[in-house]
VEXDREN-2710 file (C-alpha; in Angstrom, 1 decimal):
% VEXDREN-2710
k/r/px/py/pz
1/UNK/49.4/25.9/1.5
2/UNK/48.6/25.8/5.0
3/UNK/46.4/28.9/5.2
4/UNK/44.3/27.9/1.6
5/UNK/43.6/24.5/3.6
6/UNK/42.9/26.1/6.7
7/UNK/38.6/26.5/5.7
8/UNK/38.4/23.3/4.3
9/UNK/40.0/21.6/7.6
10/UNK/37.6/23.7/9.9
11/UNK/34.7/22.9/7.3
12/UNK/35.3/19.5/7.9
13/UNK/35.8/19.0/11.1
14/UNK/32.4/21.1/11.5
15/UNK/30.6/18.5/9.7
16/UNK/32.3/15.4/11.4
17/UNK/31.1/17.0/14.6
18/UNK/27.7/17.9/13.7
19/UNK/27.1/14.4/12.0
20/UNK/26.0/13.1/14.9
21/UNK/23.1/15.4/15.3
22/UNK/21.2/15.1/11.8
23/UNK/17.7/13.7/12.2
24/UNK/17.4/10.0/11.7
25/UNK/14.8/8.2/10.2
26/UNK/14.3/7.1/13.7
27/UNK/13.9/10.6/14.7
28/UNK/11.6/11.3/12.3
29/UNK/9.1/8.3/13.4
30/UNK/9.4/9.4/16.8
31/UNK/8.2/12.7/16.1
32/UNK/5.3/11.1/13.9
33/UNK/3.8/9.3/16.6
34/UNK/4.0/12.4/19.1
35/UNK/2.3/14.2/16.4
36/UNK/-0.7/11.4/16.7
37/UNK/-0.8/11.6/20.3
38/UNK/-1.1/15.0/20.2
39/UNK/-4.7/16.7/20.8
40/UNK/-6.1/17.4/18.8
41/UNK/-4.3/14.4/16.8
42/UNK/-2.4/15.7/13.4
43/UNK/-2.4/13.0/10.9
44/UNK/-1.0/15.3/8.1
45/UNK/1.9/16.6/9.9
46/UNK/2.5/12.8/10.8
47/UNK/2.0/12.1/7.7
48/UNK/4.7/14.3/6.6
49/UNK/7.5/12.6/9.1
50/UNK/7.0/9.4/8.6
51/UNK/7.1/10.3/4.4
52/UNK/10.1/11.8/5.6
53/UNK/11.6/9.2/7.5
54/UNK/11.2/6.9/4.2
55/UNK/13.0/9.0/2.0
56/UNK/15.6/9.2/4.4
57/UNK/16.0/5.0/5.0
58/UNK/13.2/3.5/2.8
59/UNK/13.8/0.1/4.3
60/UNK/13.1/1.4/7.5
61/UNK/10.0/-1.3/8.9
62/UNK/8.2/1.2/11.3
63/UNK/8.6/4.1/8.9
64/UNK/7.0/2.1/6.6
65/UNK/4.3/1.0/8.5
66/UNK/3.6/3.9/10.2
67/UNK/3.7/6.0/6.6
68/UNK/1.2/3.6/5.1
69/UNK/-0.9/3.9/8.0
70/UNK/-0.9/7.4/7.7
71/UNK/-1.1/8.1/3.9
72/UNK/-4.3/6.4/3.9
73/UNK/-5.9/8.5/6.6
74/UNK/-4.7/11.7/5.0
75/UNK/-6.7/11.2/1.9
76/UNK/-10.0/12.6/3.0
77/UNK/-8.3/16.0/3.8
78/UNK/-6.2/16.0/0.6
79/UNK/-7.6/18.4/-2.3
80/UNK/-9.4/15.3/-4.2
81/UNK/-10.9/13.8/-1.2
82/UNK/-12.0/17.1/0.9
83/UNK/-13.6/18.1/-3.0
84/UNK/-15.7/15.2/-3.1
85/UNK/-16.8/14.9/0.0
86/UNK/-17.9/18.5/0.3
87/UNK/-19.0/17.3/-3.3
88/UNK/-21.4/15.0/-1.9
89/UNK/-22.5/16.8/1.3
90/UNK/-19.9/15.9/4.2
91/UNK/-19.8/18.2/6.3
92/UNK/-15.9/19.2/7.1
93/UNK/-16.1/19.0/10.6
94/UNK/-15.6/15.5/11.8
95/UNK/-13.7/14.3/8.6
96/UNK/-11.3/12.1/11.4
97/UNK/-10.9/8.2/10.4
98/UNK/-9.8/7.9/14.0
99/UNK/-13.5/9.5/15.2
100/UNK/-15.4/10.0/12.0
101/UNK/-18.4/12.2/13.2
102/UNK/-18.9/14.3/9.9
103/UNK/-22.5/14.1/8.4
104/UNK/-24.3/14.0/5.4
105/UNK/-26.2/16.5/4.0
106/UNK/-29.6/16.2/4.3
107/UNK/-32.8/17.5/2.8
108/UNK/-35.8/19.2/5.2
109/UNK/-37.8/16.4/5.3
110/UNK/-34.5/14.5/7.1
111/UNK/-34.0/12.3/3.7
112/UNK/-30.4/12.5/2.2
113/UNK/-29.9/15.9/0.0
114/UNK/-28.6/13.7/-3.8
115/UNK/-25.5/15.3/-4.8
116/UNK/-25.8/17.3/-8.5
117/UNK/-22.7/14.5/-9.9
118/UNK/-22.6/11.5/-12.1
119/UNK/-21.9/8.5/-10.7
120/UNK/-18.9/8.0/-12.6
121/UNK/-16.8/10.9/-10.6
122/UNK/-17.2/8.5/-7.8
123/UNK/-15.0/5.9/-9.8
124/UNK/-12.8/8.3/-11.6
125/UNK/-12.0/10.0/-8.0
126/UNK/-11.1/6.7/-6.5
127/UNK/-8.8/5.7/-10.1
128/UNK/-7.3/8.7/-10.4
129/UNK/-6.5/10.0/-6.8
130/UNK/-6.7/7.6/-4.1
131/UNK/-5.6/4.4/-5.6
132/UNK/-1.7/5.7/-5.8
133/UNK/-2.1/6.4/-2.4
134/UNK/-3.3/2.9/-1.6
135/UNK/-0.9/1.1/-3.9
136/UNK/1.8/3.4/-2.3
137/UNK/0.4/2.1/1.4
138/UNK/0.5/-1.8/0.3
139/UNK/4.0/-1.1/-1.4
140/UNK/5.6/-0.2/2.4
141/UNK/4.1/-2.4/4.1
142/UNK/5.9/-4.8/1.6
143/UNK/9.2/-3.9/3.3
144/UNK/8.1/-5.7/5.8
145/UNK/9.7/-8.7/5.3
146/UNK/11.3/-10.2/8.9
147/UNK/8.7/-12.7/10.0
148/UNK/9.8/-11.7/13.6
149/UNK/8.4/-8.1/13.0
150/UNK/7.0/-6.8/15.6
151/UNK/5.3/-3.2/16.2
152/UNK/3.1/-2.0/19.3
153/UNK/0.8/1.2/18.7
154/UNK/-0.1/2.9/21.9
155/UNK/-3.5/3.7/23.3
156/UNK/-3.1/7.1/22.1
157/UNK/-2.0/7.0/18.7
158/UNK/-5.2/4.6/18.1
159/UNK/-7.7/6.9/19.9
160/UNK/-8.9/3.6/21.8
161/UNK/-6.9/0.8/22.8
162/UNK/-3.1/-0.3/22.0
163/UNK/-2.5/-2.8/19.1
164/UNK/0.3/-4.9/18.1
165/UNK/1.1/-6.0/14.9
166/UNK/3.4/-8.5/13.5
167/UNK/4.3/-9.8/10.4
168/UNK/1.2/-11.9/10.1
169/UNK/-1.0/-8.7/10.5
170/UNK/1.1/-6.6/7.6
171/UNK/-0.1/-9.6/5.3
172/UNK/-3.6/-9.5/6.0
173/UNK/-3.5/-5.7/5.9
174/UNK/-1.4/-6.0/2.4
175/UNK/-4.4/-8.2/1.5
176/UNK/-7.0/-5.8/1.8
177/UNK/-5.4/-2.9/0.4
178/UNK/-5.4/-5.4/-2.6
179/UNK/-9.0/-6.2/-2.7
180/UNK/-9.5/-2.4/-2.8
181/UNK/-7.3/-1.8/-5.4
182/UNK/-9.5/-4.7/-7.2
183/UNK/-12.6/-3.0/-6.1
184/UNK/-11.2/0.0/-7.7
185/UNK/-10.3/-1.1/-10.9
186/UNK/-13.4/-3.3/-11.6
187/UNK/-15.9/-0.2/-10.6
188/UNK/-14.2/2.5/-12.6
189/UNK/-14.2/-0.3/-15.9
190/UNK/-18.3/0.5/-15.4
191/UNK/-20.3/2.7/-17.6
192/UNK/-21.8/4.6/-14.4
193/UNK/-22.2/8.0/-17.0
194/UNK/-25.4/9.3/-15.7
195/UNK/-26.0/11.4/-12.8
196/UNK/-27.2/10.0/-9.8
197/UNK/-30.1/12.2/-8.9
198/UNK/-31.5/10.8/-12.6
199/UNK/-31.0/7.7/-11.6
200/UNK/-32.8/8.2/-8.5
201/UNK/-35.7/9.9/-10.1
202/UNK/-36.0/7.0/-12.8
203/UNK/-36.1/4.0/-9.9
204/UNK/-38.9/6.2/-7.7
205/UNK/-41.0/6.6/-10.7
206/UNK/-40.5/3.0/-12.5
207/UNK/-38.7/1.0/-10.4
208/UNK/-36.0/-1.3/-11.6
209/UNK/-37.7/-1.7/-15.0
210/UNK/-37.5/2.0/-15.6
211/UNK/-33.5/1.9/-14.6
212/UNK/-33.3/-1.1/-17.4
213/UNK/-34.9/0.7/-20.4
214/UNK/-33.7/4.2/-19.7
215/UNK/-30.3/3.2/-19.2
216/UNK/-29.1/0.8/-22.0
217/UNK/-25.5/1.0/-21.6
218/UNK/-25.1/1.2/-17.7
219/UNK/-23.0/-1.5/-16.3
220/UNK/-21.7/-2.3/-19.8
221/UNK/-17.7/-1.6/-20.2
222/UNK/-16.6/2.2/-20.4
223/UNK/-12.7/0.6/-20.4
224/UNK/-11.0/-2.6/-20.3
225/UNK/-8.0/-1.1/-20.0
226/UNK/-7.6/-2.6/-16.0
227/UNK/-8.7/-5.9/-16.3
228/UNK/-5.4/-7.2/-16.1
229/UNK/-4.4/-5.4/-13.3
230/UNK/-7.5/-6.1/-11.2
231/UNK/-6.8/-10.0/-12.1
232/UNK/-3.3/-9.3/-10.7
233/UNK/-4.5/-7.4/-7.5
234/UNK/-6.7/-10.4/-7.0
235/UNK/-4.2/-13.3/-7.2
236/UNK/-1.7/-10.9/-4.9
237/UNK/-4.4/-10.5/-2.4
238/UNK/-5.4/-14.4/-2.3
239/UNK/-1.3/-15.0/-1.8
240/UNK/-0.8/-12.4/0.7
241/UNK/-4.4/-13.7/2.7
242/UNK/-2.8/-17.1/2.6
243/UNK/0.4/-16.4/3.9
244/UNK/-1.1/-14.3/7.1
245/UNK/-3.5/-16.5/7.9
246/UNK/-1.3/-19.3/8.2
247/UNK/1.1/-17.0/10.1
248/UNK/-1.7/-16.4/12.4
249/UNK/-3.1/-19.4/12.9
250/UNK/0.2/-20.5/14.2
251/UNK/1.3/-17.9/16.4
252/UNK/0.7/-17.9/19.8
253/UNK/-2.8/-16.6/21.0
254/UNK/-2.9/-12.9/22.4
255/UNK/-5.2/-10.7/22.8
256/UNK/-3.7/-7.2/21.6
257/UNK/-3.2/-8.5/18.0
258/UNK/-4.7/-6.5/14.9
259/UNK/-6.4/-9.7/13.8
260/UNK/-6.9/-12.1/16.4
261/UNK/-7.0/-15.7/15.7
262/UNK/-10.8/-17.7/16.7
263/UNK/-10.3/-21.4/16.9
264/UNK/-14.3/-21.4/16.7
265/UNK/-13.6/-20.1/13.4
266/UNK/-11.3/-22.8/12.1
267/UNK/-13.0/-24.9/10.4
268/UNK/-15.2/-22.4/8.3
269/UNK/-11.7/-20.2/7.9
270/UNK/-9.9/-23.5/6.0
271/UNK/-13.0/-24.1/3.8
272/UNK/-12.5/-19.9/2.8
273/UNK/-9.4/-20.7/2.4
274/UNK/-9.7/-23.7/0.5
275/UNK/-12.1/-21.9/-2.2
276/UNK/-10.2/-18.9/-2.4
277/UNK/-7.2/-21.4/-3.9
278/UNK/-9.7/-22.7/-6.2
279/UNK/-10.4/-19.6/-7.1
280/UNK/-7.2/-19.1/-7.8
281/UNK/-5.9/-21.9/-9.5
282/UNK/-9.7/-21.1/-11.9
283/UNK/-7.8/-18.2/-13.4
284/UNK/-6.0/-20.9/-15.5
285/UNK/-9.0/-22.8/-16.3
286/UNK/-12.5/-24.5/-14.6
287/UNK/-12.0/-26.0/-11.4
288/UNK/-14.0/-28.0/-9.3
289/UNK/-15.0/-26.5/-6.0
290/UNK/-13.4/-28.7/-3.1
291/UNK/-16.2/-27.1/-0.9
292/UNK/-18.9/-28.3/-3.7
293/UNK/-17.9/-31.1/-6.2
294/UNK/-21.0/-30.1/-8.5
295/UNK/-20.2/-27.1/-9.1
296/UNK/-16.8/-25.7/-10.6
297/UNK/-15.5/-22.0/-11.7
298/UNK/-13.3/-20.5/-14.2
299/UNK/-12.2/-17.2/-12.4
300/UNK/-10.8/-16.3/-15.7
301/UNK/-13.6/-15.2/-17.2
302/UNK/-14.9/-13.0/-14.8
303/UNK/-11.5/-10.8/-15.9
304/UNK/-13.1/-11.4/-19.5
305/UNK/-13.3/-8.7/-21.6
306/UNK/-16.7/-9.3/-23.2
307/UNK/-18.4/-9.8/-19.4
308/UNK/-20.4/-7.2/-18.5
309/UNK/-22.6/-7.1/-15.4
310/UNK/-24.8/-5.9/-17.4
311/UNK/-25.3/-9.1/-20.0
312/UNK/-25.9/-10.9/-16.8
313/UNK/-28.6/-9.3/-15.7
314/UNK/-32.1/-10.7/-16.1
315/UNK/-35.7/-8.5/-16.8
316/UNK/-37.3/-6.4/-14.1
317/UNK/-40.4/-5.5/-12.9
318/UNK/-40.3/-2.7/-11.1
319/UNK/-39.0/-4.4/-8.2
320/UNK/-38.9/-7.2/-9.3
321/UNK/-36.9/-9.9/-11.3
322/UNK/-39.3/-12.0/-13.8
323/UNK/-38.8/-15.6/-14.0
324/UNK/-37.1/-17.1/-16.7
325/UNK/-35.5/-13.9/-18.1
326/UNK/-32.2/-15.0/-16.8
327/UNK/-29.7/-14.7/-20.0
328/UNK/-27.4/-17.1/-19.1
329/UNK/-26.9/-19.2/-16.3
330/UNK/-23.5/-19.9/-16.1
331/UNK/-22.4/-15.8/-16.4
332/UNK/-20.3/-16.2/-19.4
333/UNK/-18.7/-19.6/-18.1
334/UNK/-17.7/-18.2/-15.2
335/UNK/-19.7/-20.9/-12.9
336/UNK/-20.8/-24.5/-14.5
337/UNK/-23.2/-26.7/-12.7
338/UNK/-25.8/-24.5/-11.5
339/UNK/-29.4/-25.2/-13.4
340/UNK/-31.5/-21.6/-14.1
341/UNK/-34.0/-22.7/-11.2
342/UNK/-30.9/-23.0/-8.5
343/UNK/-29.5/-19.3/-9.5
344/UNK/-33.3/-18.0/-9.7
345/UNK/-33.8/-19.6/-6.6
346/UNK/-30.7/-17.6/-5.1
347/UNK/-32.0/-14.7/-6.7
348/UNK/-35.4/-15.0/-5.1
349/UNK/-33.6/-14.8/-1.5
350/UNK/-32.9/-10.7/-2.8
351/UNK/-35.3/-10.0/-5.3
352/UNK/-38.9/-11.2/-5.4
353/UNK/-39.5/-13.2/-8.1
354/UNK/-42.7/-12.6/-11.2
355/UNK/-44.0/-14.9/-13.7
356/UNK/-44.7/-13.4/-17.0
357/UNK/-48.3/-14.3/-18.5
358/UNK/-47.6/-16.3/-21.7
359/UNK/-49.9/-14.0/-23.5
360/UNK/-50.1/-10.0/-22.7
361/UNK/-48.5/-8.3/-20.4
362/UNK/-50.0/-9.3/-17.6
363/UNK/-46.9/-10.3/-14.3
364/UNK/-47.9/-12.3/-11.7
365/UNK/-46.0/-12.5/-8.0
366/UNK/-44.9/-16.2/-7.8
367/UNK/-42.7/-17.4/-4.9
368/UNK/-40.2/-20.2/-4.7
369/UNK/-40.3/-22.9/-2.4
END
């Protein structure tokens, strides 16, 4: 009995003693961040740890952090990425977020060489491929949930000066991550099916007019499919803004910070604020501005399924918009109060503005006062 036990005792006591000297989670961060003070820096080998180091302990708060730091920078040197930029004409040196010096393509003359792709690809690259990154990025920082969190990055794993962030800086990062995300599911719900050098050709030759009449369906829905997760992302990010701000607002002043609070910027930050709840609350129904009592939104519609930016757009010259052509005012109920002349006024202040000859064909240039 003894002997058969023998090599499961020694087996055991082998483990118990080697136990100690498994890599942690901690261990794994550490050798992260040496890999992005290293020169030249290695984000993908970072990458990897800190990936690691989640699997290992996915509670872990600088794991987290760091791994959604990381999985962001990785992307332009992932397949999808590196093929679209080289896609597009970026040169592969340089392709560094920390130092970006990678150029575009360009043509002898010193104009930017178009890329031979539809416009679309753009979208579907940023669907498809790097929005589970950036989802993945906002869901660690979520683990982040000790308001007392606190995390200093070194001058050399930034590439320029050291940075601390705290629980009020996650939030605001979380934010943004989920205005991309809406960014990226509102573009890719675009009919952008035609190929960009087209495009390009159409607006030398006719302007905006020739973009208009060529291309019927652009900016019309190719999917709807996202709405409801862009309308989602949007409330999250509004939520997640809020809480960080107010963190920040009330922390004490340093200089280090990721975001650093400007009391000069107080009062215009509270009436941003204040909108972006209205904005919020909209998705329910109209709401009266707080920051304009004559005007009020309905945030809900903008997520409506039958508003294209394309039925808002008015008739062009070629570059120009013409007076009057507006198609609706209001842009499908999504803002009340405005008259034509206030939103063609607004216009003007991008666009310059023609008056169509009741009879013929004949545009004038009129300006706005």
């Amino acid at each position: 009995m003894i002997r058969k036990t023998a090599p499961l005792i020694i087996a055991a006591f082998i483990a118990f003693a080697t136990a100690g000297h498994c890599t942690t989670a901690d261990d794994l961060v550490i050798q992260g961040r040496d890999y992005l003070k290293a020169s030249p820096r290695n984000i993908n080998a970072a990458n990897l740890k800190f990936s690691n180091a989640v699997a290992q302990e996915p509670n872990n708060p600088n794991a987290n952090v760091f791994r959604a730091i990381t999985r962001v920078l990785v992307l332009p040197n992932q397949s999808a990425g590196s093929n679209f930029l080289n896609k597009i004409g970026i040169s592969k040196q340089g392709r560094d977020l920390f130092n970006w010096t990678a150029k575009i393509a360009t043509t002898s003359d010193g104009s930017v060489k178009v890329p031979s792709m539809k416009a679309s690809e753009a979208t579907d690259l940023l669907r498809n491929n790097i929005l589970p990154d950036w989802l993945g990025a906002e869901t660690n920082l979520a683990k982040i949930t000790d308001t007392n969190f606190t995390l200093t990055l070194t001058a050399e794993e930034t590439g320029s000066s050291a940075v601390t962030l705290d629980y009020g800086d996650i939030q605001l990062f979380r934010a943004g991550l989920k205005v991309g995300a809406l960014f990226i599911y509102t573009t890719h719900a675009w009919n952008l099916d035609a190929q960009i050098a087209d495009i390009i050709k159409v607006a030398n030759d006719s302007g905006l007019k020739g973009i208009a009449d060529n291309y019927p369906k652009l900016l019309t829905y190719a999917t709807t499919a996202d709405l409801a997760t862009a309308k989602a992302a949007f409330q999250s990010a509004v939520s997640l803004y809020l809480t960080g701000s107010q963190f920040i607002r009330n922390r004490t002043a340093v200089d280090n910070q990721l975001f650093n609070w400007d009391a000069s910027m107080s009062s215009s930050e509270e009436k941003f604020r204040l909108t972006l709840i209205d904005l919020t609350n909209s998705l329910a129904g109209p709401v009266t501005l707080s920051q304009n009592q004559n005007c009020s939104v309905n945030a809900a519609q903008f997520f409506n399924a039958t508003n294209t930016i394309r039925s808002f757009l008015p008739s062009f010259g070629r570059k120009e918009f013409i007076l009057g052509s507006l198609p609706d005012p209001t842009f499908g109920g999504i803002v009340s109060g405005l008259t034509r002349s206030e939103v063609e006024k607004t216009v003007a202040s991008k666009l310059s503005p023609l008056l169509r000859a009741p009879r013929g064909d004949i545009v004038k240039r009129f300006v706005i006062h």
